[in-house]
Backbone and ligand atoms as CSV (ligand in chain L), in Angstrom:
chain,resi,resn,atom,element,x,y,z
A,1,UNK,N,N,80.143,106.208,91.905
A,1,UNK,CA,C,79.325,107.359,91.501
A,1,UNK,C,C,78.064,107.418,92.369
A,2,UNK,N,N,77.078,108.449,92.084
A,2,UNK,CA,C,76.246,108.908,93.141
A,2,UNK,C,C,75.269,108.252,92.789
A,3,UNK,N,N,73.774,108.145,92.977
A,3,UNK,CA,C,72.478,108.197,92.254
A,3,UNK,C,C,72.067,109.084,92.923
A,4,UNK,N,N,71.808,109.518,94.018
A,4,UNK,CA,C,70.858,110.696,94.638
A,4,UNK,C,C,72.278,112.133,95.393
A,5,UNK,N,N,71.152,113.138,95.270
A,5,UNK,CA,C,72.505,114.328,95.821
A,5,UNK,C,C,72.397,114.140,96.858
A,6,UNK,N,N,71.458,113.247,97.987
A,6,UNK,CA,C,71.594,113.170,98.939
A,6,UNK,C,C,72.947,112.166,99.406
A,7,UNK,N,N,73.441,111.295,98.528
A,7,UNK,CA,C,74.312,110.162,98.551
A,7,UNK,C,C,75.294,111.334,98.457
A,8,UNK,N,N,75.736,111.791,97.559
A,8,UNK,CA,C,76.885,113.037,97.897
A,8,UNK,C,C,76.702,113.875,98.677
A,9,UNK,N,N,75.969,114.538,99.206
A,9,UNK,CA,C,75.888,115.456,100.294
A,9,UNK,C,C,76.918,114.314,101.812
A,10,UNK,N,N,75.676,113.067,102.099
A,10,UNK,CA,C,76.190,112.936,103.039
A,10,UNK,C,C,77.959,112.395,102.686
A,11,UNK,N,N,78.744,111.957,102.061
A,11,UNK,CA,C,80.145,112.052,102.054
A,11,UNK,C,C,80.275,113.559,102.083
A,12,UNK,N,N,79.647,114.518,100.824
A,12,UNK,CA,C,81.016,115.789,101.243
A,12,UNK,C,C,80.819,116.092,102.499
A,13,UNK,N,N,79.559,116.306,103.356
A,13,UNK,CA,C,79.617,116.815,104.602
A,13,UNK,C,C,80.506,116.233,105.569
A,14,UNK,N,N,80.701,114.772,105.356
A,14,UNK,CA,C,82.006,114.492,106.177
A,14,UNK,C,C,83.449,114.636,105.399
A,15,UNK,N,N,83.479,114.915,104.249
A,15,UNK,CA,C,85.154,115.158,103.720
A,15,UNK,C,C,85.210,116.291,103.990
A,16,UNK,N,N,84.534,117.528,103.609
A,16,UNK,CA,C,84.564,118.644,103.987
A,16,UNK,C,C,84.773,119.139,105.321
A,17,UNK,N,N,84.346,118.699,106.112
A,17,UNK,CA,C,84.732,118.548,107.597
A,17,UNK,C,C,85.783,118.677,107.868
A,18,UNK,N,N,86.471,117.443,106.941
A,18,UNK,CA,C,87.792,117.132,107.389
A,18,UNK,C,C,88.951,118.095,107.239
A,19,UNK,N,N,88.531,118.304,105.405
A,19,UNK,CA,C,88.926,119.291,105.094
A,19,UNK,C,C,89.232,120.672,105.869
A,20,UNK,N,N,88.516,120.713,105.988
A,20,UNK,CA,C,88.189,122.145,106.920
A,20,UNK,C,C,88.894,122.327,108.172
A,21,UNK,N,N,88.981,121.268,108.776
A,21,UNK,CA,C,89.827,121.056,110.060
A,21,UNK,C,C,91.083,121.242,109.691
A,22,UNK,N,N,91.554,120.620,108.601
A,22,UNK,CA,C,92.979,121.116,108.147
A,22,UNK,C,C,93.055,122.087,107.698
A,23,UNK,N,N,92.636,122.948,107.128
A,23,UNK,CA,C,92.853,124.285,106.893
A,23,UNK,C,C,92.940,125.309,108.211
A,24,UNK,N,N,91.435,124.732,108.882
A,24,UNK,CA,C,91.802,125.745,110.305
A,24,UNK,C,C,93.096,125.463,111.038
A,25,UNK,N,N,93.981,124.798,110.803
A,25,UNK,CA,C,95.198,124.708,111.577
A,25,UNK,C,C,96.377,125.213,110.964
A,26,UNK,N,N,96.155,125.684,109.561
A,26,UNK,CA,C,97.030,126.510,108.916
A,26,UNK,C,C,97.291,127.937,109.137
A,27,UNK,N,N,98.500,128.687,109.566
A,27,UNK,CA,C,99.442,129.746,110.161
A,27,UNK,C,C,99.344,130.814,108.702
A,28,UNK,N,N,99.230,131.873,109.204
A,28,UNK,CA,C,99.451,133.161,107.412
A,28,UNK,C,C,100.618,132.198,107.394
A,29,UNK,N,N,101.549,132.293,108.319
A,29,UNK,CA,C,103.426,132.139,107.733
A,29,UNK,C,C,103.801,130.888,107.614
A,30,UNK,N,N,102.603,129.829,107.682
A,30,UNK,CA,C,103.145,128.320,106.682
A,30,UNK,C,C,102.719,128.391,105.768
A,31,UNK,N,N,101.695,129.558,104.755
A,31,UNK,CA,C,101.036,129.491,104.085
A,31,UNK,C,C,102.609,129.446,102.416
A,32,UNK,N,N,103.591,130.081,103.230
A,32,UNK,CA,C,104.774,130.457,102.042
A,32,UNK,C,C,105.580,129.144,101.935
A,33,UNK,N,N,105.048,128.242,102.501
A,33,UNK,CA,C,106.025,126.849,102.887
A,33,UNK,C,C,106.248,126.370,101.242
A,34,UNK,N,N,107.661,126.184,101.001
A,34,UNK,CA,C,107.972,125.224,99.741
A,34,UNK,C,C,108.493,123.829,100.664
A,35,UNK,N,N,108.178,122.784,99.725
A,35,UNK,CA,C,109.031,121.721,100.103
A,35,UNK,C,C,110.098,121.848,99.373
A,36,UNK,N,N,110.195,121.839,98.418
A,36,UNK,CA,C,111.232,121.834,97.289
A,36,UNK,C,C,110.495,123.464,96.782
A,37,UNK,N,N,112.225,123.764,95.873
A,37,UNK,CA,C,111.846,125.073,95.084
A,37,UNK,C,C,110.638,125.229,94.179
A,38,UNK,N,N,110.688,123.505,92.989
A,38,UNK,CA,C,109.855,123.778,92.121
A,38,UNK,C,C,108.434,123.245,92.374
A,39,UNK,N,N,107.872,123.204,93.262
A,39,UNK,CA,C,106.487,122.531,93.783
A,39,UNK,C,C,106.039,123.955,94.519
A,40,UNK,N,N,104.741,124.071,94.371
A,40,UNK,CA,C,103.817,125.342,94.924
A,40,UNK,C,C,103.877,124.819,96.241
A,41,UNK,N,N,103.915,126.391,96.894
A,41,UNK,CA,C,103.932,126.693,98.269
A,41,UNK,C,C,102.311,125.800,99.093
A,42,UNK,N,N,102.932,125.875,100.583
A,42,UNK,CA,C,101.970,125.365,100.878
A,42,UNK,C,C,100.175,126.206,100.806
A,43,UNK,N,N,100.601,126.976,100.885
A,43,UNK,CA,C,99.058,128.196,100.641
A,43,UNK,C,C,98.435,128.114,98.884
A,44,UNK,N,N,99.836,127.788,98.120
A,44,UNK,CA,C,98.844,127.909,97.223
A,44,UNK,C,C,98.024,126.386,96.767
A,45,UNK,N,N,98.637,125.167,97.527
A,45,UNK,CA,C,97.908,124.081,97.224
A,45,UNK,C,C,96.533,124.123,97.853
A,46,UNK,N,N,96.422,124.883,99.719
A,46,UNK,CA,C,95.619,124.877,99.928
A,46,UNK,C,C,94.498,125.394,99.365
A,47,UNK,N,N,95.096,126.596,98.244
A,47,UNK,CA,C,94.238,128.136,97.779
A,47,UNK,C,C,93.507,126.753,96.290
A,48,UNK,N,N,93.782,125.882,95.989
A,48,UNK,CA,C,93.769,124.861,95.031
A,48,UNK,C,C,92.418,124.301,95.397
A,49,UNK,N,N,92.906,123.667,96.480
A,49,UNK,CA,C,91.454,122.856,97.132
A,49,UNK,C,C,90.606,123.610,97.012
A,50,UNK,N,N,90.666,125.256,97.553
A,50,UNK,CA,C,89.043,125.834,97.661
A,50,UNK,C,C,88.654,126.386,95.961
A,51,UNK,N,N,89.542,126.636,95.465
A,51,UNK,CA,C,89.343,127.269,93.994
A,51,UNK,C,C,88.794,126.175,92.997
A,52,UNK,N,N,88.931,124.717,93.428
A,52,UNK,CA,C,88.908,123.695,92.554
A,52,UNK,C,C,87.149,123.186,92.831
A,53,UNK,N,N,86.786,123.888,94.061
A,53,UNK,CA,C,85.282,123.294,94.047
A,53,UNK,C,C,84.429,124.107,93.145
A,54,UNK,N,N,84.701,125.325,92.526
A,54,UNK,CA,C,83.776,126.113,91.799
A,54,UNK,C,C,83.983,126.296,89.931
A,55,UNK,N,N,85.856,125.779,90.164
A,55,UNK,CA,C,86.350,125.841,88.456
A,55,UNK,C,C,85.984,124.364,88.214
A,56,UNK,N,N,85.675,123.447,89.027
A,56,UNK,CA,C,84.725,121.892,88.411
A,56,UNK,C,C,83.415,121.915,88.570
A,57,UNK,N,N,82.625,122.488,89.212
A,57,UNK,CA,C,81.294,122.429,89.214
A,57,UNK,C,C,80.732,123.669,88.216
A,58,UNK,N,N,81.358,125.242,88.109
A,58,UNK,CA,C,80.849,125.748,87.276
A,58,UNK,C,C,80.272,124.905,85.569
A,59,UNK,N,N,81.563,124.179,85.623
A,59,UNK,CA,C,81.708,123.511,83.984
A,59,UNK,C,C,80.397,122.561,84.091
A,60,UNK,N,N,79.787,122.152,85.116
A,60,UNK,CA,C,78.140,122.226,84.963
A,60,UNK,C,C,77.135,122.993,84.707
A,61,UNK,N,N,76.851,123.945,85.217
A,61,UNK,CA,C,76.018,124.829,84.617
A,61,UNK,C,C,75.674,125.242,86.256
A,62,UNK,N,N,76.379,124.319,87.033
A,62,UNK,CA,C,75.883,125.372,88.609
A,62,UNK,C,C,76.371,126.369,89.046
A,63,UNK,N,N,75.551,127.241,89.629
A,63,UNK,CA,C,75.700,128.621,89.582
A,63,UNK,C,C,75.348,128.866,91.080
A,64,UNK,N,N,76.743,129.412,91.502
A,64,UNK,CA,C,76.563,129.781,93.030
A,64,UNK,C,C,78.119,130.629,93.071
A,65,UNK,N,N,78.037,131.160,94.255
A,65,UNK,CA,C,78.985,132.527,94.085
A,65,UNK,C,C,80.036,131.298,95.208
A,66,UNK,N,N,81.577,131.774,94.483
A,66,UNK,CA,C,82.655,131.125,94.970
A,66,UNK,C,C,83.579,131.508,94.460
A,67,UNK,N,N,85.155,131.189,95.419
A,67,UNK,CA,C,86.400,131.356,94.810
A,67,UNK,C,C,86.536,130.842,93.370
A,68,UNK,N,N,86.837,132.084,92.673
A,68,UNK,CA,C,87.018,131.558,91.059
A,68,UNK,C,C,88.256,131.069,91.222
A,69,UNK,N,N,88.637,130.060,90.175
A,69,UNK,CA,C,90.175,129.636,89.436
A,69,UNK,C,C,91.305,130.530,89.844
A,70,UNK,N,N,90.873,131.878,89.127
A,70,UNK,CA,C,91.821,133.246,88.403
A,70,UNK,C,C,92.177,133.283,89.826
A,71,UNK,N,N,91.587,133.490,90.799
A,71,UNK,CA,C,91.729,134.505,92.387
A,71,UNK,C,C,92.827,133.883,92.786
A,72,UNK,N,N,93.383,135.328,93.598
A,72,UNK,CA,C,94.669,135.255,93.895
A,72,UNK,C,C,94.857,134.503,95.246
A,73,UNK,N,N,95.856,133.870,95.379
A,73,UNK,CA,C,95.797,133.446,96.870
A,73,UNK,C,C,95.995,134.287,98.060
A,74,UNK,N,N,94.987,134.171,98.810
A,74,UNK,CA,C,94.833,135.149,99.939
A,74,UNK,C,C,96.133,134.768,101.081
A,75,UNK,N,N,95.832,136.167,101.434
A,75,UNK,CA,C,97.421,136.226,102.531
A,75,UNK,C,C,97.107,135.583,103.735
A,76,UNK,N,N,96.125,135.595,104.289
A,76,UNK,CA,C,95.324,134.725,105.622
A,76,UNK,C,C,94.737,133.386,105.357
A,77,UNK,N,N,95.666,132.833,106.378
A,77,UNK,CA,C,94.956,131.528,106.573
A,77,UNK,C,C,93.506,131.708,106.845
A,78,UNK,N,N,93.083,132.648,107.111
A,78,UNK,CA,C,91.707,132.395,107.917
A,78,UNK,C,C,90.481,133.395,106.685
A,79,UNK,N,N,91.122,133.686,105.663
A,79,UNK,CA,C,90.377,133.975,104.446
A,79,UNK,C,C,90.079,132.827,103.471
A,80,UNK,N,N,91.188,131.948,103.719
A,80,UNK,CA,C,91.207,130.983,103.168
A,80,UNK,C,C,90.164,129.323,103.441
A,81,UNK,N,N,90.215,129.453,104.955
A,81,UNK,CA,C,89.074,128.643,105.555
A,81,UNK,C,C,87.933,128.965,105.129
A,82,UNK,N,N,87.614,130.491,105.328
A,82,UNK,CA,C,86.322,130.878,105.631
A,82,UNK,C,C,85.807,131.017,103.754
A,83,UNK,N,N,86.594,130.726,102.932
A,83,UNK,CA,C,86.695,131.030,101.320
A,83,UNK,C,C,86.129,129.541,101.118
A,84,UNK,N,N,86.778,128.385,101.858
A,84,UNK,CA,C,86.679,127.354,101.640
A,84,UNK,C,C,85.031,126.821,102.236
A,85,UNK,N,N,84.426,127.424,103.354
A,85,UNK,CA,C,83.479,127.088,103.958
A,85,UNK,C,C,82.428,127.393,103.177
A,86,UNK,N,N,82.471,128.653,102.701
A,86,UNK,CA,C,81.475,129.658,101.373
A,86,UNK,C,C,81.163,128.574,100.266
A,87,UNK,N,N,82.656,128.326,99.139
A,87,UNK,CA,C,82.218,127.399,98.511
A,87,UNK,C,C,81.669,126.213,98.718
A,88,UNK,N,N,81.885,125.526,99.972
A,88,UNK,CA,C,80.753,124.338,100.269
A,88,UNK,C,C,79.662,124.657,100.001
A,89,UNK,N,N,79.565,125.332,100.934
A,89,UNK,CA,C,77.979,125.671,101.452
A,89,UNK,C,C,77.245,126.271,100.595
A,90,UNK,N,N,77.571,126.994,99.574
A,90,UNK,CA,C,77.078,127.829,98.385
A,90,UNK,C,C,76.735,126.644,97.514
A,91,UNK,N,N,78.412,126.102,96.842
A,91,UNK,CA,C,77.333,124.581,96.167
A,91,UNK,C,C,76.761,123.870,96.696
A,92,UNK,N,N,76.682,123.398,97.859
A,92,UNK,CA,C,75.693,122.541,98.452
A,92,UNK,C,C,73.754,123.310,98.352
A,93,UNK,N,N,73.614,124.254,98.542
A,93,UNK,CA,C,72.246,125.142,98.435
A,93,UNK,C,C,72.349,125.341,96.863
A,94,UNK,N,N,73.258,125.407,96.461
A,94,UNK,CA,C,73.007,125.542,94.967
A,94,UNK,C,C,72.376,124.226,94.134
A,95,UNK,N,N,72.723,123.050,94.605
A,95,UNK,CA,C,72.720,122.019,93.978
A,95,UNK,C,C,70.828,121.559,94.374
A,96,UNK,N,N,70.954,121.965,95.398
A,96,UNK,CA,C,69.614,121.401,96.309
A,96,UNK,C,C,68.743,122.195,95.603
A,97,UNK,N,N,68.867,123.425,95.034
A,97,UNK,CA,C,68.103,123.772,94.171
A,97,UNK,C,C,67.719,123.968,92.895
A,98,UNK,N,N,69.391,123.610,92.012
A,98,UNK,CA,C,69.114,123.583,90.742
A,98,UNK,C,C,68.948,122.399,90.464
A,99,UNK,N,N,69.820,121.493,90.439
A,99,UNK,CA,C,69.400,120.178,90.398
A,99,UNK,C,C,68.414,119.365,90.948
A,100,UNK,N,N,67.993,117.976,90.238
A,100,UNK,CA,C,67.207,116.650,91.126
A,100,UNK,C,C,68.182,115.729,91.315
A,101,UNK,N,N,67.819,114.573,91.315
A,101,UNK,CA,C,68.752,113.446,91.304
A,101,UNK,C,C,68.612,112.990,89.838
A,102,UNK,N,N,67.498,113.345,88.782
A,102,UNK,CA,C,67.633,112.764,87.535
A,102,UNK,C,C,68.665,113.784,86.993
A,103,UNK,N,N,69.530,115.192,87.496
A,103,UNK,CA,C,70.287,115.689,87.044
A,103,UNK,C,C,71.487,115.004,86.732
A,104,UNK,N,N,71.503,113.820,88.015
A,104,UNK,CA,C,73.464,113.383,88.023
A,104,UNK,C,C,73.434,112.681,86.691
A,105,UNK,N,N,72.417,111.886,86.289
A,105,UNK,CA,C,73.067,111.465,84.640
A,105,UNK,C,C,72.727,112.121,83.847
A,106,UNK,N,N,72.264,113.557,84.073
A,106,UNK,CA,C,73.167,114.635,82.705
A,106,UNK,C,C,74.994,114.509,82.119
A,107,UNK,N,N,75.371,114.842,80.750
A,107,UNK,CA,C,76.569,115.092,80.671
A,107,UNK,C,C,76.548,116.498,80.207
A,108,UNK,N,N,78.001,116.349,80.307
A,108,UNK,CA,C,78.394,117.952,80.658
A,108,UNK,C,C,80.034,117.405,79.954
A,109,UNK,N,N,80.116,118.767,79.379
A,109,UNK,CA,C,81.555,118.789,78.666
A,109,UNK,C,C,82.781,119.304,79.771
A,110,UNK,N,N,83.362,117.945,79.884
A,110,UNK,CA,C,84.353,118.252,81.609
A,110,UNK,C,C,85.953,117.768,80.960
A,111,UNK,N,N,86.975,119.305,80.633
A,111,UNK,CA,C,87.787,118.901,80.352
A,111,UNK,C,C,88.417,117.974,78.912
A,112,UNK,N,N,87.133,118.085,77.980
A,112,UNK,CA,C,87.587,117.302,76.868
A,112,UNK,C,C,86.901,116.035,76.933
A,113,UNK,N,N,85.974,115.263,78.096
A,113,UNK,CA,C,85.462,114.541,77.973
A,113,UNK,C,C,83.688,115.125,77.687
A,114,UNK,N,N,82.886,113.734,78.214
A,114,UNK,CA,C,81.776,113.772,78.338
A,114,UNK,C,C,81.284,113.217,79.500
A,115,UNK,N,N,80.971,114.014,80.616
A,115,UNK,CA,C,81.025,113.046,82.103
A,115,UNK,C,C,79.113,113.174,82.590
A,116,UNK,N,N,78.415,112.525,83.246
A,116,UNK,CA,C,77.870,112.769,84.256
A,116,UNK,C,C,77.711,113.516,85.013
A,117,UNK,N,N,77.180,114.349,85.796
A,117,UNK,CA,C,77.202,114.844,86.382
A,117,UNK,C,C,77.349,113.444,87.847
A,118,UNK,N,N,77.023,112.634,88.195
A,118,UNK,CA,C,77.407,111.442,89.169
A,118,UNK,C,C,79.186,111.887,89.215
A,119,UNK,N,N,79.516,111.720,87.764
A,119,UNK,CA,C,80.807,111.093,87.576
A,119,UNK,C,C,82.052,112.387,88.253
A,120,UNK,N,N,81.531,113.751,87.770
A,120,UNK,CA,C,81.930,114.665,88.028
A,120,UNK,C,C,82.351,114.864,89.737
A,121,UNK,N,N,81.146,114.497,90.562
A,121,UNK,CA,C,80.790,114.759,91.560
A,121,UNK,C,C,81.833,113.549,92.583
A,122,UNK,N,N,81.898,112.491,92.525
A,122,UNK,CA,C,82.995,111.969,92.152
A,122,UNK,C,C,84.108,112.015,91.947
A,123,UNK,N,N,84.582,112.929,91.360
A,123,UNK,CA,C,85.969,113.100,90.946
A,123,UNK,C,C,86.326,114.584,91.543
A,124,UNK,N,N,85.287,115.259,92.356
A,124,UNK,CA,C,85.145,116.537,92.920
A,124,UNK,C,C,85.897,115.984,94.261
A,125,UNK,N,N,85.054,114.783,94.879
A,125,UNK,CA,C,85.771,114.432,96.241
A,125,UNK,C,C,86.978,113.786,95.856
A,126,UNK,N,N,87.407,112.844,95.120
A,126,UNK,CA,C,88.362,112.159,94.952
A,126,UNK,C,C,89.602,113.097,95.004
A,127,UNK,N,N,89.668,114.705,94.094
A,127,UNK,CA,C,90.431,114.957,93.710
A,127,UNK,C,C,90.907,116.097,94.916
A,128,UNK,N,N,89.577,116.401,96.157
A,128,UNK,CA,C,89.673,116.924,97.411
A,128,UNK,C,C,90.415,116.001,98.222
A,129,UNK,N,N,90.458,114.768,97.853
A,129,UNK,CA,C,90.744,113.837,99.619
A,129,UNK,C,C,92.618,113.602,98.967
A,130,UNK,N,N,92.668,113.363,97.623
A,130,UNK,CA,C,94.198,113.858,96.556
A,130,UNK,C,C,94.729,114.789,97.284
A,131,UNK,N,N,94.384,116.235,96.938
A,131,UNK,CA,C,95.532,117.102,97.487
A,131,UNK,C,C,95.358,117.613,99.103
A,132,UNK,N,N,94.319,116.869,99.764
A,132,UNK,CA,C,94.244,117.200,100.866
A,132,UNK,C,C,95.252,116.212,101.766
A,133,UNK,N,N,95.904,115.173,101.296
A,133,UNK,CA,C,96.943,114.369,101.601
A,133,UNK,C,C,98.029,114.688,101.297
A,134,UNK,N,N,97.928,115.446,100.222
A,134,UNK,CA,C,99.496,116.365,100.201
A,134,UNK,C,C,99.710,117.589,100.976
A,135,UNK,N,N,98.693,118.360,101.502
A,135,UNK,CA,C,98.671,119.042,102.112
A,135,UNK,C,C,98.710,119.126,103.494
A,136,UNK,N,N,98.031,117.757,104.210
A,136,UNK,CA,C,99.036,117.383,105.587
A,136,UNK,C,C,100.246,117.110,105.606
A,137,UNK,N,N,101.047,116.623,104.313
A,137,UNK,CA,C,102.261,116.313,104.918
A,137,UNK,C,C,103.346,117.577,104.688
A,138,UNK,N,N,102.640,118.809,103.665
A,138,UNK,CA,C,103.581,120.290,104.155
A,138,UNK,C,C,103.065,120.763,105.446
A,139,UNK,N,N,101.790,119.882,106.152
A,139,UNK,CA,C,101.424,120.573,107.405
A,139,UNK,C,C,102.707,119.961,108.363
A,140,UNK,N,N,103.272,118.943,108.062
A,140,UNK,CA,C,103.657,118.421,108.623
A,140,UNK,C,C,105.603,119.238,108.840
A,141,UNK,N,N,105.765,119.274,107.589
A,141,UNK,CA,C,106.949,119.762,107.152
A,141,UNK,C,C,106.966,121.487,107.967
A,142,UNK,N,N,105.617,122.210,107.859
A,142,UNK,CA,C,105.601,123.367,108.272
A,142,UNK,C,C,105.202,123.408,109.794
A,143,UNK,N,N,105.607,122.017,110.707
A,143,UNK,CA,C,105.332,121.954,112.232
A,143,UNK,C,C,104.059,122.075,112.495
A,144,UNK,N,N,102.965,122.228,111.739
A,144,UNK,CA,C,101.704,122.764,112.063
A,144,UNK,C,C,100.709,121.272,112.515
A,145,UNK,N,N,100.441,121.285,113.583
A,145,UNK,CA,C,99.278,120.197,114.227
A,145,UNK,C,C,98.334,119.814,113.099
A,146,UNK,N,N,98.678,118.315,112.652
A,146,UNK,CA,C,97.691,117.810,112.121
A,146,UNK,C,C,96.462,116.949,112.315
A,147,UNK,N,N,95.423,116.728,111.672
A,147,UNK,CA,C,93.945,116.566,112.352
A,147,UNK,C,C,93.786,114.964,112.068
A,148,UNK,N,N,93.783,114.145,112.926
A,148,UNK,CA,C,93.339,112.941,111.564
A,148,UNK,C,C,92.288,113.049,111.203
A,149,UNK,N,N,92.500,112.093,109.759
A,149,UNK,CA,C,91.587,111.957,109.057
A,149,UNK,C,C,90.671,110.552,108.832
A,150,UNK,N,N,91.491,109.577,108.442
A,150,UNK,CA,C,90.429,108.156,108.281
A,150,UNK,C,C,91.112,107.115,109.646
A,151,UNK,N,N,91.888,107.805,110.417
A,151,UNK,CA,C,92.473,107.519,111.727
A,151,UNK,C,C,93.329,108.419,112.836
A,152,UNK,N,N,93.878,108.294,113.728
A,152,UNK,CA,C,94.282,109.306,114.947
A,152,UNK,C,C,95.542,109.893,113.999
A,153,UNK,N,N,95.926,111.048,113.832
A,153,UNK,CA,C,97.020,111.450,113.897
A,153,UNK,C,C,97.971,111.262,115.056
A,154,UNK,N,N,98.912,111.661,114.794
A,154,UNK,CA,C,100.568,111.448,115.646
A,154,UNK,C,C,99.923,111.723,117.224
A,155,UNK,N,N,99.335,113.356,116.879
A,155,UNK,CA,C,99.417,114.173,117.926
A,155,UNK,C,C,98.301,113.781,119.098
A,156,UNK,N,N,97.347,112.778,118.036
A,156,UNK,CA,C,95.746,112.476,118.512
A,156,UNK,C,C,96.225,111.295,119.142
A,157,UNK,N,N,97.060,110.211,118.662
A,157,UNK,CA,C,97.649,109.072,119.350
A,157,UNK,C,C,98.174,109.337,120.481
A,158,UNK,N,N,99.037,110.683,120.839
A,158,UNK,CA,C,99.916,110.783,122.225
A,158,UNK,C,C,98.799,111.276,123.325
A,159,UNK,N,N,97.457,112.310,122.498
A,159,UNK,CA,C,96.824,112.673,123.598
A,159,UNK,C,C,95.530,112.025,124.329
A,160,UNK,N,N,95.907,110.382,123.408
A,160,UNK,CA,C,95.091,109.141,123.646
A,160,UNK,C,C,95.758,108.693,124.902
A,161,UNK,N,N,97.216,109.056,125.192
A,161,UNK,CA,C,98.155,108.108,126.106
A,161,UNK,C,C,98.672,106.905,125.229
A,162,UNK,N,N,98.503,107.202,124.282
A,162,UNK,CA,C,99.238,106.112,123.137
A,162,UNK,C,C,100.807,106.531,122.682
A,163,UNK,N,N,101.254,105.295,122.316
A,163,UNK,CA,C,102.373,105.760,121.194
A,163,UNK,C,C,101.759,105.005,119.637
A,164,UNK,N,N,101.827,106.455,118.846
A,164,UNK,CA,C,102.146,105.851,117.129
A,164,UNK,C,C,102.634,104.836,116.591
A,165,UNK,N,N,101.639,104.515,115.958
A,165,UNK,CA,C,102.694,103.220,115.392
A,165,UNK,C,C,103.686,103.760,114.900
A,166,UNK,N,N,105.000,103.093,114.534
A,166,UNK,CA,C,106.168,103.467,114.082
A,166,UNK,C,C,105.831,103.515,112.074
A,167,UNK,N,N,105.295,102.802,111.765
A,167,UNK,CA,C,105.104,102.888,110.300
A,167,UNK,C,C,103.610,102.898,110.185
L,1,NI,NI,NI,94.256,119.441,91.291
């Protein structure tokens, strides 16, 4: 958990990053990708990630303009980045101003519990860096160049003059 928003700022600014890099490499036409029939397409997991930063932080009391829950998934990959960049950056200026750092041990009714705001914040990245690992590997399934993340991807290894490890 956090103690200062500066301690979360500097992680999301680098998950978000990352984030972001994978989205910019997403096609409108991988956006319809199923792996299987009964698992959501690849657009709408991505449409997940950006919708999920404003339907968990609203349930704080922060207030900044972002992809709601309800919203439909957009047909462009590149509505979808730029949807995703908004909600950062909106809660990030939002937070810097509604909140202090004696905010993160407020609770807040999250889901049936009683969380922190630390705890929340927390489980905001955890549950970003979650489906953002499922979402490289329909990048993967949908041919689309993936970015690494906590090391070289495939594509980043060959244009090292490397070969991938095999596992
Ligand atoms: Ni989720």
């Amino acid at each position: 958990m956090y103690h200062t928003i500066e301690e979360f700022m500097n992680e999301w600014n680098h998950e978000s990053n990352l984030t972001k890099k994978a989205l910019d490499q997403l096609t409108d036409e991988s956006l319809s990708l199923k792996a299987t029939p009964e698992y959501r397409t690849l657009g709408s997991l991505a449409w997940h990630l950006v919708t999920s930063i404003h339907e968990m932080l609203s349930r704080t009391g922060l207030e900044f303009a972002a992809a709601e829950h309800e919203a439909a998934v957009p047909a462009t990959a590149k509505e979808m980045a730029d949807s995703y960049l908004m909600a950062s950056e909106n809660m990030i200026a939002a937070m810097k101003k509604q909140w202090t750092d004696q905010s993160l041990n407020e609770m807040d009714d999250m889901y049936g519990e009683k969380w922190p705001k630390s705890l929340t914040l927390s489980v905001l990245n955890s549950h970003q860096i979650h489906h953002r690992g499922q979402l490289t590997v329909l990048m993967r399934l949908a041919g689309l160049r993936v970015p690494g993340m906590y090391g070289p991807s495939r594509e980043e290894w060959a244009e090292a003059g490397m070969e991938a490890p095999a596992n």
